[in-house]
TORMIBA-127304 format. One line per 3 residues: their letters; for each residue x, z, y negated of C-alpha. Coordinates in Angstrom, 3 decimals, padded with zeros to 6 digits. Layout:
! TORMIBA-127304
A> X,Z,Y ~ ...
END
This chain:
! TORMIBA-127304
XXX> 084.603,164.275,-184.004 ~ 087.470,161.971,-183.887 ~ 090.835,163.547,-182.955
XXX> 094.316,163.039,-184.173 ~ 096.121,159.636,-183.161 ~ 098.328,160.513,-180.245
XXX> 102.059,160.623,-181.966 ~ 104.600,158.420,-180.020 ~ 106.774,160.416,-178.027
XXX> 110.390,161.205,-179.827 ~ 113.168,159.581,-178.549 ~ 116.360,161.771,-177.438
XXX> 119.835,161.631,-176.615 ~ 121.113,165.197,-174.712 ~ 124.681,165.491,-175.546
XXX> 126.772,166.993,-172.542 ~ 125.681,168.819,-169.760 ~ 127.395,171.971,-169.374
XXX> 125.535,175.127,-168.560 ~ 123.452,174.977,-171.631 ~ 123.156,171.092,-171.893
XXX> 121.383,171.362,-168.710 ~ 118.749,173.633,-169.740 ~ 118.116,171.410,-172.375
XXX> 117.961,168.754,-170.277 ~ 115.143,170.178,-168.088 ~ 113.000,171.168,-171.003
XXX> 113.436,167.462,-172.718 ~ 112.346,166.150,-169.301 ~ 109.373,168.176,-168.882
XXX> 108.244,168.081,-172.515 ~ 105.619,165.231,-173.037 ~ 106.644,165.515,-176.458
XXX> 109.659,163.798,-175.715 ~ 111.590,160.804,-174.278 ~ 114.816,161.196,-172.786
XXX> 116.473,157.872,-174.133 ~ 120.359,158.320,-173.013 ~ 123.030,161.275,-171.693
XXX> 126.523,161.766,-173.115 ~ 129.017,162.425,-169.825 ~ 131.990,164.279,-171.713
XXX> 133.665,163.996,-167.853 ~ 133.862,160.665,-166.436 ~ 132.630,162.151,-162.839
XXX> 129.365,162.226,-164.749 ~ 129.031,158.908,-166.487 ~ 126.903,156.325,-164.550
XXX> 124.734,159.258,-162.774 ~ 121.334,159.432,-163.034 ~ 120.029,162.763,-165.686
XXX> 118.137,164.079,-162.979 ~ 120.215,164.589,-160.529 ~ 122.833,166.342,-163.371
XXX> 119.842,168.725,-164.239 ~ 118.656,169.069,-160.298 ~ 115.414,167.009,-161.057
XXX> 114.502,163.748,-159.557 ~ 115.887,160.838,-160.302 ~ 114.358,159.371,-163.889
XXX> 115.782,156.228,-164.495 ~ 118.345,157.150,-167.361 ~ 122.501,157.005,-166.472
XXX> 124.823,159.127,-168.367 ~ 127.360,157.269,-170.251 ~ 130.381,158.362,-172.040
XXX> 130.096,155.045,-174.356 ~ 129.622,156.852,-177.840 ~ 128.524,153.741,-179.471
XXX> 126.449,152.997,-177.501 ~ 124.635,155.973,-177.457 ~ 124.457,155.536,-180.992
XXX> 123.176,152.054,-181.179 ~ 120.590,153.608,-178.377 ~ 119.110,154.635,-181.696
XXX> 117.762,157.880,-180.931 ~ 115.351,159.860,-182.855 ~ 117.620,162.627,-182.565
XXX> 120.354,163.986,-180.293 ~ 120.420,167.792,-178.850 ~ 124.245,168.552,-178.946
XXX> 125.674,171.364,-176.970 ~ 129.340,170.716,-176.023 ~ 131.266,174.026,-175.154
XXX> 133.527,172.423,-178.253 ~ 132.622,170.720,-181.161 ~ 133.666,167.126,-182.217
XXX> 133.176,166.580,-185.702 ~ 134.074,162.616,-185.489 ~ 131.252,162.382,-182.562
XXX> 128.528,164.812,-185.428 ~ 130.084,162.749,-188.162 ~ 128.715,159.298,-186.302
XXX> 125.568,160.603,-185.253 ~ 124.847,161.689,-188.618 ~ 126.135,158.685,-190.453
XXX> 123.818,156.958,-188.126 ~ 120.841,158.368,-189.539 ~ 120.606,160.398,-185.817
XXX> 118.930,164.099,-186.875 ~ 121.093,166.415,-184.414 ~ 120.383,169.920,-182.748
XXX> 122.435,171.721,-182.051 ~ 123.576,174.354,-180.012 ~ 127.039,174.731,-181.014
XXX> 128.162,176.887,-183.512 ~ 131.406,174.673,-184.943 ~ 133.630,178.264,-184.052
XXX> 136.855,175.484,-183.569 ~ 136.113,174.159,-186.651 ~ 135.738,177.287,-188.119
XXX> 132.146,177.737,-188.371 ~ 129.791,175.659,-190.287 ~ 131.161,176.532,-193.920
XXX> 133.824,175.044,-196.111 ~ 135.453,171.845,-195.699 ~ 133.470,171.215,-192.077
XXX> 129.921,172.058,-194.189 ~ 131.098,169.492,-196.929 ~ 132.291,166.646,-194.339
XXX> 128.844,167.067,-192.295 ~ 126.669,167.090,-195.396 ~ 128.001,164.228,-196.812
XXX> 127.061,162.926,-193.586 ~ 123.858,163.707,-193.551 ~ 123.484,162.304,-196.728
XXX> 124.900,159.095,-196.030 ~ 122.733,158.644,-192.746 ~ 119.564,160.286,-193.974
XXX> 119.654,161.936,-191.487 ~ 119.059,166.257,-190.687 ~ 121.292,169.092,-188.931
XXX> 119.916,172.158,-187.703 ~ 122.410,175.264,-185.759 ~ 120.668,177.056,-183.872
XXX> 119.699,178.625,-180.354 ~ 119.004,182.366,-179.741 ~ 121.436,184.318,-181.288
XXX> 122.365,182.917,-183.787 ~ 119.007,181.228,-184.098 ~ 115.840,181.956,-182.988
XXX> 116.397,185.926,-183.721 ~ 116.891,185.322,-187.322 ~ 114.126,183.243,-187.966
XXX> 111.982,185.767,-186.288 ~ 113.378,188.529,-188.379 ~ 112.912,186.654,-191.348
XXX> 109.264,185.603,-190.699 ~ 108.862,189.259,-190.194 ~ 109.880,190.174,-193.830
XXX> 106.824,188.409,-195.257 ~ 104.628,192.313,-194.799 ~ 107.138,194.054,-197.594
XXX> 106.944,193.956,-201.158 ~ 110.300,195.700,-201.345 ~ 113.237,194.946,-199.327
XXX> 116.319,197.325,-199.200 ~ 118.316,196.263,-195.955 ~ 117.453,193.967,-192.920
XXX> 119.908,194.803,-189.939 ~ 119.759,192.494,-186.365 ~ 121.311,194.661,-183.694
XXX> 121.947,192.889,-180.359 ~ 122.677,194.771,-177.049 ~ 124.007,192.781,-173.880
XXX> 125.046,193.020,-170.129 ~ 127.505,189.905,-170.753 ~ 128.657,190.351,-167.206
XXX> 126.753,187.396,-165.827 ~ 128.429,184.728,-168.298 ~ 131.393,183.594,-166.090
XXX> 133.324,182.353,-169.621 ~ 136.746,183.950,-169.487 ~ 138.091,181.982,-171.883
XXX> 135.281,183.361,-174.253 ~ 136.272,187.058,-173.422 ~ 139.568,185.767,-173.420
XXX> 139.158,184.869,-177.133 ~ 137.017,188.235,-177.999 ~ 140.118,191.022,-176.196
XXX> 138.510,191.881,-173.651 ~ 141.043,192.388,-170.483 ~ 143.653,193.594,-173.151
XXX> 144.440,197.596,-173.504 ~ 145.426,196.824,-177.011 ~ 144.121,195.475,-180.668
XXX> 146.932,194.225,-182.632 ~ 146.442,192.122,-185.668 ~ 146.521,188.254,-183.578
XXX> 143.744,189.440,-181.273 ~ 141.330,190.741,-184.329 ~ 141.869,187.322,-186.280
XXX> 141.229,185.568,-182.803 ~ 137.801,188.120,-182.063 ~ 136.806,187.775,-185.641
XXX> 137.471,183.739,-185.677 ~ 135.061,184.058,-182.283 ~ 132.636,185.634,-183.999
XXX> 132.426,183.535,-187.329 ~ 128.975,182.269,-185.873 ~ 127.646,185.554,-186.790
XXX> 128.642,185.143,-190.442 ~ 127.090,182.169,-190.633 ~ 123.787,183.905,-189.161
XXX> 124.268,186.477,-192.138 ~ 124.505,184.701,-194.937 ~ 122.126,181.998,-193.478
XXX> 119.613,185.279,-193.580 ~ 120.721,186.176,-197.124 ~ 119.856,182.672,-198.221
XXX> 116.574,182.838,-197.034 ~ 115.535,185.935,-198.359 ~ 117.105,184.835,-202.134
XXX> 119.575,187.427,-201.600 ~ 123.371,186.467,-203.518 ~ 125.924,188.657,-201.305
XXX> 128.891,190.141,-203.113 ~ 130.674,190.438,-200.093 ~ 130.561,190.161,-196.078
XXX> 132.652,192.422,-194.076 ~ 133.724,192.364,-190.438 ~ 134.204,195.220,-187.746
XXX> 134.945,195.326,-184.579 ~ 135.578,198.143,-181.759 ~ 136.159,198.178,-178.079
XXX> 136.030,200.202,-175.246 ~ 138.036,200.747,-172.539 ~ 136.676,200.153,-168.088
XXX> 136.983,203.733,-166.669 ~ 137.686,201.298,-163.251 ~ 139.170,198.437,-162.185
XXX> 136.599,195.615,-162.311 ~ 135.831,192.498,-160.330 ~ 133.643,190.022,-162.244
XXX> 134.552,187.213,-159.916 ~ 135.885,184.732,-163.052 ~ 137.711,187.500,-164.219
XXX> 139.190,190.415,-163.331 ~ 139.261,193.909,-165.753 ~ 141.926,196.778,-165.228
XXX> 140.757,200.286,-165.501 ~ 142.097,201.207,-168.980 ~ 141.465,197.459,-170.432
XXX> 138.951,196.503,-172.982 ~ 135.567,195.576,-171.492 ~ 133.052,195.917,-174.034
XXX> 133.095,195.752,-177.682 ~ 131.207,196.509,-180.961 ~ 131.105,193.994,-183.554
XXX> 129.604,193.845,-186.914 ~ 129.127,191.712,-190.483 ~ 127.768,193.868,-192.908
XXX> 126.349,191.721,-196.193 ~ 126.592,194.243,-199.336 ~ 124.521,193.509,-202.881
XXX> 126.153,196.290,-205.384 ~ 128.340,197.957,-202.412 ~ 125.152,198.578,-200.480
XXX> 124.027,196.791,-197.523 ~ 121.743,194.603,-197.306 ~ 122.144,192.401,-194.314
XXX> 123.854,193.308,-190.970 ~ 124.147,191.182,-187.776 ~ 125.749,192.852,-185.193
XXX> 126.200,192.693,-181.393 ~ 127.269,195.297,-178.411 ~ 128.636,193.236,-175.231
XXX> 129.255,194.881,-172.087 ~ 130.952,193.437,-169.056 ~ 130.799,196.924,-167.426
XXX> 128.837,199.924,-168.237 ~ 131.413,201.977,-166.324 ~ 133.456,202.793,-169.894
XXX> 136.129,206.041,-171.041 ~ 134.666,205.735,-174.084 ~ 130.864,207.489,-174.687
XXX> 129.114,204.130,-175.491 ~ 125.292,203.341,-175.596 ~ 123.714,200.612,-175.123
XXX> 120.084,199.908,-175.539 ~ 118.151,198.126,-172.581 ~ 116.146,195.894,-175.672
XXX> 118.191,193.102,-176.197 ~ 117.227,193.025,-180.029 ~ 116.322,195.775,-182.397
XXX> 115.601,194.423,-185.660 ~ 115.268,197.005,-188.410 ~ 114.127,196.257,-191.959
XXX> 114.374,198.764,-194.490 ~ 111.914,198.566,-197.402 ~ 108.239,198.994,-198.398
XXX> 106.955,198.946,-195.172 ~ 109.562,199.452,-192.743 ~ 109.253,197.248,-189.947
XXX> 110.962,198.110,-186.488 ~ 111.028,195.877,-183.687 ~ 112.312,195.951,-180.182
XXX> 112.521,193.157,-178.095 ~ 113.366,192.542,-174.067 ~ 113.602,189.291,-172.386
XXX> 111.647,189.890,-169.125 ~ 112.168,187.330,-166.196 ~ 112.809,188.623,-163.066
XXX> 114.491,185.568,-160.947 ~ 117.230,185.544,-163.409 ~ 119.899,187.877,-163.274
XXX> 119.780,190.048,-166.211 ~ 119.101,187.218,-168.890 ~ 120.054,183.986,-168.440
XXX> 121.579,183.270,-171.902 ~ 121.815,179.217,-171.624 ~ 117.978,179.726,-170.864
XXX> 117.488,181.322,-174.086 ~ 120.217,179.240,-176.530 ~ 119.161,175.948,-175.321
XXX> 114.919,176.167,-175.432 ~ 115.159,177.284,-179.157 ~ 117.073,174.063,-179.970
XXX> 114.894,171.566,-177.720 ~ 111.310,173.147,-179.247 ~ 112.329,172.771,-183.014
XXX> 113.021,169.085,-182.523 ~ 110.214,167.807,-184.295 ~ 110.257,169.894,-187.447
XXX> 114.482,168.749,-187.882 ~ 113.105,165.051,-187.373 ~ 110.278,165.828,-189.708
XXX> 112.407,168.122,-192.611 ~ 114.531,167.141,-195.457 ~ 117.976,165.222,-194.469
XXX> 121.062,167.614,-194.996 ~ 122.305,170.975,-192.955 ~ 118.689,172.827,-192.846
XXX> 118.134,176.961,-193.256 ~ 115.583,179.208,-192.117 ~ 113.467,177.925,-195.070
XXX> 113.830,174.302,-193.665 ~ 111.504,174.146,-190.966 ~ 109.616,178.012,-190.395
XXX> 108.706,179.331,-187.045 ~ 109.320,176.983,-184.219 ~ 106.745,177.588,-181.232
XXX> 106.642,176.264,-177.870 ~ 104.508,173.102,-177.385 ~ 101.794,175.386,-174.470
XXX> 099.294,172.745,-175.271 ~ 101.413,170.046,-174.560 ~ 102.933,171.496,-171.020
XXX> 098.875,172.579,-169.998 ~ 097.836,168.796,-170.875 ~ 100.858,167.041,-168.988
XXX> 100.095,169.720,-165.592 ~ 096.451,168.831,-165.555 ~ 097.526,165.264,-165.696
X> 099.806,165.121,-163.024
END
């Protein structure tokens, strides 16, 4: 029997190379899948280096530029973006282009991927042809998983994604910065600054909502913190016994004033807290209310990183659902877009036996 043709390798642009950016990176390199066709340098110390060496690989061939156009007129099959800040001229172009994009940001300085940012990179995508898919792990891969899991019930009361994190290992202060943590108080500027932070997780909820065929009547926020029972050294920042450093934080979707879909997260920078906080060691517990219940637990396990390393997890999500964005309808895609992404085992056995 006759296999498959071989399919021709896709042809990719990785957009930065921060700490996630380089992640992605490696796993474009080493998927056979895939052809690394240019680098964006958003520094120019970057620009004109070879990707390997800005990923710690050998040398491949391709030079990061900082040219945007012409990256563009590279034209790439798609582009993995994850730039610690968005650019909506530099999505806007891709797009336009008829470029599918990745991507790893969640648009928080642009306020999240609703309104007037949703309209301007939607009529984008439909001027281009071209696709746009959010994602990485949380928001991400965890709510695709949950969702997939829904398919056992034939009723469906509430679907709740709990997250629970040692954060102390992402050396972002401006991040925790942005979230109040380091402050000893919550006035009204730092809740609209944590809750602007955390507009991602909206996005995740009513992203979920959608794909169940759920119609929310309303999406709440919450958030708590705790105070360090000791002064704290995390190395990029420093917490004072007394200041915040962890917090609680929650959107509740509600159908009828009941809820129905709940993303939430518990970050920790130290466990050492006044307040009488738990935290689970799972990293997810997904709970779905209905007819079955389904209850899930799940730990990351990889013992050369330290704890979990998150840019790990947020960029691999985004590099292995490549070919079902190049493959799905042009526009901002869902859950329902493109289903379960998996990684490509076959493909990484093949290309080890080979070389």
């Amino acid at each position: 029997m006759m296999g498959e043709p071989a399919m021709k390798p896709l042809k990719i642009v990785q957009w930065t190379t921060g700490k996630v950016g380089t992640c992605a990176l490696r796993a474009i390199l080493d998927d056979p899948r895939l052809t690394l066709l240019g680098v964006y340098a958003y520094s120019a110390e970057k620009a004109g280096r070879d990707a390997g060496s800005l990923c710690g690989r050998p040398d491949c061939g391709v030079l990061a530029s900082d040219d945007v156009e012409a990256l563009i007129a590279l034209s790439p099959d798609a582009v993995v973006y994850t730039p610690f800040m968005a650019d909506l001229d530099h999505l806007e172009s891709l797009l336009r282009a008829g470029i599918d994009v990745v991507s790893t940001n969640l648009l928080l300085n642009c306020g999240g991927l609703v309104g007037a940012t949703r309209e301007r990179l939607e009529a984008a995508c439909a001027a281009g042809g071209s696709s746009l898919l959010v994602t990485g792990v949380n928001p991400g891969w965890i709510n695709h998983v949950t969702a997939s899991l829904t398919a056992v019930c034939r009723e469906l009361d509430c679907v709740t994604i709990a997250e629970s994190t040692d954060v102390s290992n992402y050396a972002s202060k401006e991040t925790w910065d942005a979230m109040g943590i380091g402050r000893s108080e919550t006035d009204a500027q730092v809740l609209a600054v944590a809750q602007g932070a955390m507009v991602s997780f909206r996005d995740a909820a009513l992203g979920l909502a959608r794909s169940l065929g759920l119609e929310l009547d309303e999406l709440d926020f919450t958030i708590e913190h705790a105070r360090a029972a000791r002064d704290v050294d995390l190395g990029f920042m420093q917490i004072a016994q007394g200041s915040y450093g962890a917090l609680r934080s929650a959107w509740v979707g509600r159908i009828d004033g009941k809820p129905v879909v709940t993303t939430s997260v518990a970050w920790y920078l130290t466990p050492a807290l006044e307040e009488d906080w738990h935290f689970d060691d799972e990293h997810y517990h997904v709970s779905i209310t209905g007819e079955p219940g389904v209850d899930v637990r799940i730990r990351f396990v990889a013992p050369q990183w330290s704890g979990g390393d998150w840019s790990v997890l947020t960029a691999l999500p985004a590099v292995n659902a490549i070919g079902e964005v190049v493959c799905a309808r042009p526009g901002i895609l869902g859950l329902e877009d493109i289903g379960l992404v998996a990684a490509p085992a076959g493909e990484w056995r093949k290309a080890s036996a080979a070389g």
